[in-house]
C-alpha positions as CSV (number, residue, x, y, z in Angstrom):
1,X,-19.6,3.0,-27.5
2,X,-16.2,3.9,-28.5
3,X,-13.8,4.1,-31.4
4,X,-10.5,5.1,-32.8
5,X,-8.8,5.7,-35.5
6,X,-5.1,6.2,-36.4
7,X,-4.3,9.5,-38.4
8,X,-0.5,8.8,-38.5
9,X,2.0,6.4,-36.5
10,X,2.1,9.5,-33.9
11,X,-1.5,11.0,-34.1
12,X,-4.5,8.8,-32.5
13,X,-8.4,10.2,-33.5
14,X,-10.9,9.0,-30.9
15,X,-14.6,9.1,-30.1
16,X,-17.2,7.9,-27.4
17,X,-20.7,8.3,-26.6
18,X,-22.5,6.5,-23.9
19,X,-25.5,7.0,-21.6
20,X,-26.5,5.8,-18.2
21,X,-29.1,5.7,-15.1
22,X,-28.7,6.5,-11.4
23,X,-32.2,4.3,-9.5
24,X,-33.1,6.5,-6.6
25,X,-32.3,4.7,-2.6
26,X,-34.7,2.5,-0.9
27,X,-34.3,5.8,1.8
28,X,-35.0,8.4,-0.5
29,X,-38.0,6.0,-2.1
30,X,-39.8,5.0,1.2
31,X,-38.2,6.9,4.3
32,X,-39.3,8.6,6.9
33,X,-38.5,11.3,9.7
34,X,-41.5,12.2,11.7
35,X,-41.5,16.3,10.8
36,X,-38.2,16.0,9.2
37,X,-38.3,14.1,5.8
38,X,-40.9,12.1,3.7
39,X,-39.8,9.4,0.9
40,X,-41.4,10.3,-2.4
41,X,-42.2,6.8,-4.0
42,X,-42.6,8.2,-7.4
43,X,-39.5,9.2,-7.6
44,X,-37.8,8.6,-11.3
45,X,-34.2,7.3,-12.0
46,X,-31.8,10.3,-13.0
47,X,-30.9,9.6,-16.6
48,X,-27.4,10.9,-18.2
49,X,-26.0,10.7,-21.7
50,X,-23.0,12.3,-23.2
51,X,-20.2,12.2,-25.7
52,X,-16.5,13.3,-26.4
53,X,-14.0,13.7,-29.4
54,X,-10.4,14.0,-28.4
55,X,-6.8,13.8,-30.5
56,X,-3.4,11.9,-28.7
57,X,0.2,13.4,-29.8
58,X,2.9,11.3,-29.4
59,X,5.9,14.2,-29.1
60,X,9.2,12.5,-29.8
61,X,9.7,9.5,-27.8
62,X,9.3,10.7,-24.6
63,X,5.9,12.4,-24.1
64,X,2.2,11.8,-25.4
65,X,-0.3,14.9,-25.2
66,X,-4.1,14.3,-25.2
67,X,-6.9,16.8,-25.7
68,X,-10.7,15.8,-25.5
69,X,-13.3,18.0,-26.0
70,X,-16.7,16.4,-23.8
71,X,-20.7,17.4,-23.7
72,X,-23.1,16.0,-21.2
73,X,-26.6,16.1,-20.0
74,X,-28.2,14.9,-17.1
75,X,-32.4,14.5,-16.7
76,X,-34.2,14.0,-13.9
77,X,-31.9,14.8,-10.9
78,X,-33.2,13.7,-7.9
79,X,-32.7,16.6,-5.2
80,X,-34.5,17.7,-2.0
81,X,-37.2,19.8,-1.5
82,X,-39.1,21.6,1.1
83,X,-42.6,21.7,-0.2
84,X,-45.4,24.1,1.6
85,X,-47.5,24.3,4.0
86,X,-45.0,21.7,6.2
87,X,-42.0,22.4,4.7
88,X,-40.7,19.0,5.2
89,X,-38.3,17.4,3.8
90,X,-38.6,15.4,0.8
91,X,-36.9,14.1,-2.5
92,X,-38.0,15.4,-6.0
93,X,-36.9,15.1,-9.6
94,X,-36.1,18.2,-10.9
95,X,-37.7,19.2,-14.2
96,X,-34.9,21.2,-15.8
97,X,-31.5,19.8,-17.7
98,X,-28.0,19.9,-16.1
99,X,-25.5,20.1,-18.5
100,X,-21.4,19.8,-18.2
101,X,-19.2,20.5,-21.5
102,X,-15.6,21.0,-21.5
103,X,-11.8,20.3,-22.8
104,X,-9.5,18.3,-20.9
105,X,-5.7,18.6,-21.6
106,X,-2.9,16.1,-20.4
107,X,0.4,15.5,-20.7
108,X,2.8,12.5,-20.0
109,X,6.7,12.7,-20.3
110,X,9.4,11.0,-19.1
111,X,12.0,13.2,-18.6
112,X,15.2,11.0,-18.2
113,X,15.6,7.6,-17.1
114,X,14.5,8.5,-13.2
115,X,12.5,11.3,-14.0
116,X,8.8,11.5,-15.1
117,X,6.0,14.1,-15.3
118,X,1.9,14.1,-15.2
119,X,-0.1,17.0,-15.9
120,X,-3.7,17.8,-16.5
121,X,-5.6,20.8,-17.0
122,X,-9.5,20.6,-16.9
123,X,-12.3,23.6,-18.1
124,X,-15.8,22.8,-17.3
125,X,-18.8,24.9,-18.2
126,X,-22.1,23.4,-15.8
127,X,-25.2,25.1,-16.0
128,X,-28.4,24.0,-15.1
129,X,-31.4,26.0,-16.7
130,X,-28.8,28.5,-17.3
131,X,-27.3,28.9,-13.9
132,X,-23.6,28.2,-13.0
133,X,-24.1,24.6,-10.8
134,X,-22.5,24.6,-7.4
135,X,-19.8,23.0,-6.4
136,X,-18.5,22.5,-9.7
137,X,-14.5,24.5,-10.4
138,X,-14.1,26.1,-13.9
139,X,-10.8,25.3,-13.6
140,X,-9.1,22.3,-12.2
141,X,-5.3,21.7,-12.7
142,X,-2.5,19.1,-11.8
143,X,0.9,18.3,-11.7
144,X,3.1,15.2,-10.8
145,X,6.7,15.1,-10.8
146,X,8.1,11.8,-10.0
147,X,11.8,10.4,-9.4
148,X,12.6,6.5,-9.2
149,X,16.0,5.2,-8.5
150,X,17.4,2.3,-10.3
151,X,16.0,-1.3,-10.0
152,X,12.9,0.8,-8.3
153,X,15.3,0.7,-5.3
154,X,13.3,3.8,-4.1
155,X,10.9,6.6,-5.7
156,X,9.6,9.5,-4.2
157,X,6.4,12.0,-5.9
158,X,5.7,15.5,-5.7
159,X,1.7,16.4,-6.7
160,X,0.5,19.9,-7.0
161,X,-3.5,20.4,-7.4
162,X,-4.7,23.6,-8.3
163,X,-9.0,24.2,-7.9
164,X,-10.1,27.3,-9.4
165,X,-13.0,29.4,-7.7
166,X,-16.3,27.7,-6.8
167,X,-20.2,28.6,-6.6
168,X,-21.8,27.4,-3.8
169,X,-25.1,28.2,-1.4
170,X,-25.1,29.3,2.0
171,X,-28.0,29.2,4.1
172,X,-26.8,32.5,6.3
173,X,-30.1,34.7,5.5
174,X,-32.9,34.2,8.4
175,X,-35.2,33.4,5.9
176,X,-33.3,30.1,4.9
177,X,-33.1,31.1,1.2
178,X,-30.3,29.7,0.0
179,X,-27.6,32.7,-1.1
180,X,-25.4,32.0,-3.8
181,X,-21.6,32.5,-2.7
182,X,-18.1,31.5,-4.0
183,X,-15.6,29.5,-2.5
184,X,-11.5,30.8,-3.2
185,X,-9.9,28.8,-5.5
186,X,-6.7,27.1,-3.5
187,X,-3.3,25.0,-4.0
188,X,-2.6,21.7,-2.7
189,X,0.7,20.5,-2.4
190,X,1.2,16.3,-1.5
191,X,4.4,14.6,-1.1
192,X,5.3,10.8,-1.0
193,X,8.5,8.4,-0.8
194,X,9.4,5.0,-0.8
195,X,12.2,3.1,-0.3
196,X,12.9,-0.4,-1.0
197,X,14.3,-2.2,2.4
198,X,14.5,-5.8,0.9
199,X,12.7,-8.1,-1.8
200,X,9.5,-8.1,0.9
201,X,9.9,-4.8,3.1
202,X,9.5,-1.2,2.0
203,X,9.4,1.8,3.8
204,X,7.2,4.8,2.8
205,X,5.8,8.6,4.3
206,X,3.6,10.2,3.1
207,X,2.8,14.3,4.0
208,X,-0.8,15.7,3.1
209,X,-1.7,19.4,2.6
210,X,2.8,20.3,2.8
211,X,2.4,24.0,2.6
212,X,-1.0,23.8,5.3
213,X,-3.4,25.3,2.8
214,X,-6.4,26.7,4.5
215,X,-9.4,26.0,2.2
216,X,-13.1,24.8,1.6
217,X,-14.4,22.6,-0.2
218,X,-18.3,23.3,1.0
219,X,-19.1,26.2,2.3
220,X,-18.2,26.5,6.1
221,X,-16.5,23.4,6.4
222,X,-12.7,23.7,6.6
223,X,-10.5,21.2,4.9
224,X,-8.1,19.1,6.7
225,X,-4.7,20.8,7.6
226,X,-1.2,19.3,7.2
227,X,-0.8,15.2,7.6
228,X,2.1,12.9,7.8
229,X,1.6,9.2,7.3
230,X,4.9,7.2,8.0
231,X,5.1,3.3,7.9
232,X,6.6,0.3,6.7
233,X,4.7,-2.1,4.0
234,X,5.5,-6.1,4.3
235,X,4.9,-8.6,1.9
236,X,4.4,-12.4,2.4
């Protein structure tokens, strides 16, 4: 449920509130791994509900900034588990709250006639039981700078993503105790182009990763390095 209300003929008031359920997999229900994981047929749907309030600035005619401010709770989540004396795996609901609150912050401006800029700035608090969740950034940032020639005859886009630090678990102590670690935060950099050949024939590249960021997104597991994508898109 959502609503809006105009303050003036540049400020917007919104508001929405909604809530939702995730049904567990027929794998996770009834599966089974001799010695290696058990499906738990009791298992519960994972039940979310959450809100926001945010404000949108028209500035001038040329740019719009929005701020919302959101708070959300999750119930139930279904996770795995290694209950004793087996130790085998299986899937559980856990019985504690997970809870994500934070502002958001964007901004959209068009520069000249052939130049436009995105941005986006994200803070997000998660905590579950009062524990900072894994694999969820505090910070989380972007940046899109685009140029389009006349008659769309060809465009070309610069992104930037920033990802702030990251808590996640390792499994590196002989006792298979997970051990809480943090990730570095890193700095993507994307770059595409396009050029128009005829009415039906366009040209485009595309590079991933430009500046070959080394990075993780998991603990231990490297990110893809540079890519470069170069083709030619028909239309019949």
């Amino acid at each position: 449920l959502g609503a809006g209300y105009r303050i003036t003929d540049t400020t917007r008031l919104r508001a929405a509130g909604g809530s939702g359920v995730k049904n567990p997999g027929f794998f996770e229900l009834y599966g089974f791994i001799d010695g290696r994981f058990i499906g738990n047929a009791a298992l519960r749907p994972e039940k979310s509900t959450g809100w926001e309030v945010g404000l949108d600035q028209q500035l001038g005619d040329m740019a719009t900034l929005a701020v919302t401010y959101f708070d959300s709770e999750l119930e139930g989540e279904i996770f795995t588990t290694f209950p004793p004396p087996n130790f085998v795996a299986t899937p559980a609901n856990r019985t504690t709250e997970s809870r994500q609150r934070g502002v958001e912050v964007s901004l959209n401006a068009q520069l000249s006639d052939q130049w436009s800029l995105d941005a986006a700035y994200s803070y997000l608090d998660a905590e579950e039981n009062g524990v900072e969740e894994v694999r969820r950034p505090s910070h989380i940032a972007s940046a899109a700078l685009t140029w389009g020639a006349p008659n769309e005859a060809a465009s070309a886009t610069l992104v930037v993503r920033y990802n702030g630090e990251t808590p996640d678990v390792a499994f590196t102590d002989p006792s298979f105790v997970p051990v809480r670690v943090r990730l570095d935060d890193y700095t993507l950099v994307n770059f595409n182009a396009r050029v128009k050949l005829s009415d039906s024939l366009d040209a485009f590249a595309r590079v991933e990763n430009l500046l070959g960021e080394t990075y993780e997104q998991v603990f231990s597991f490297v990110s893809p390095g540079r890519s470069t994508a170069i083709g030619v898109e028909a239309r019949f």
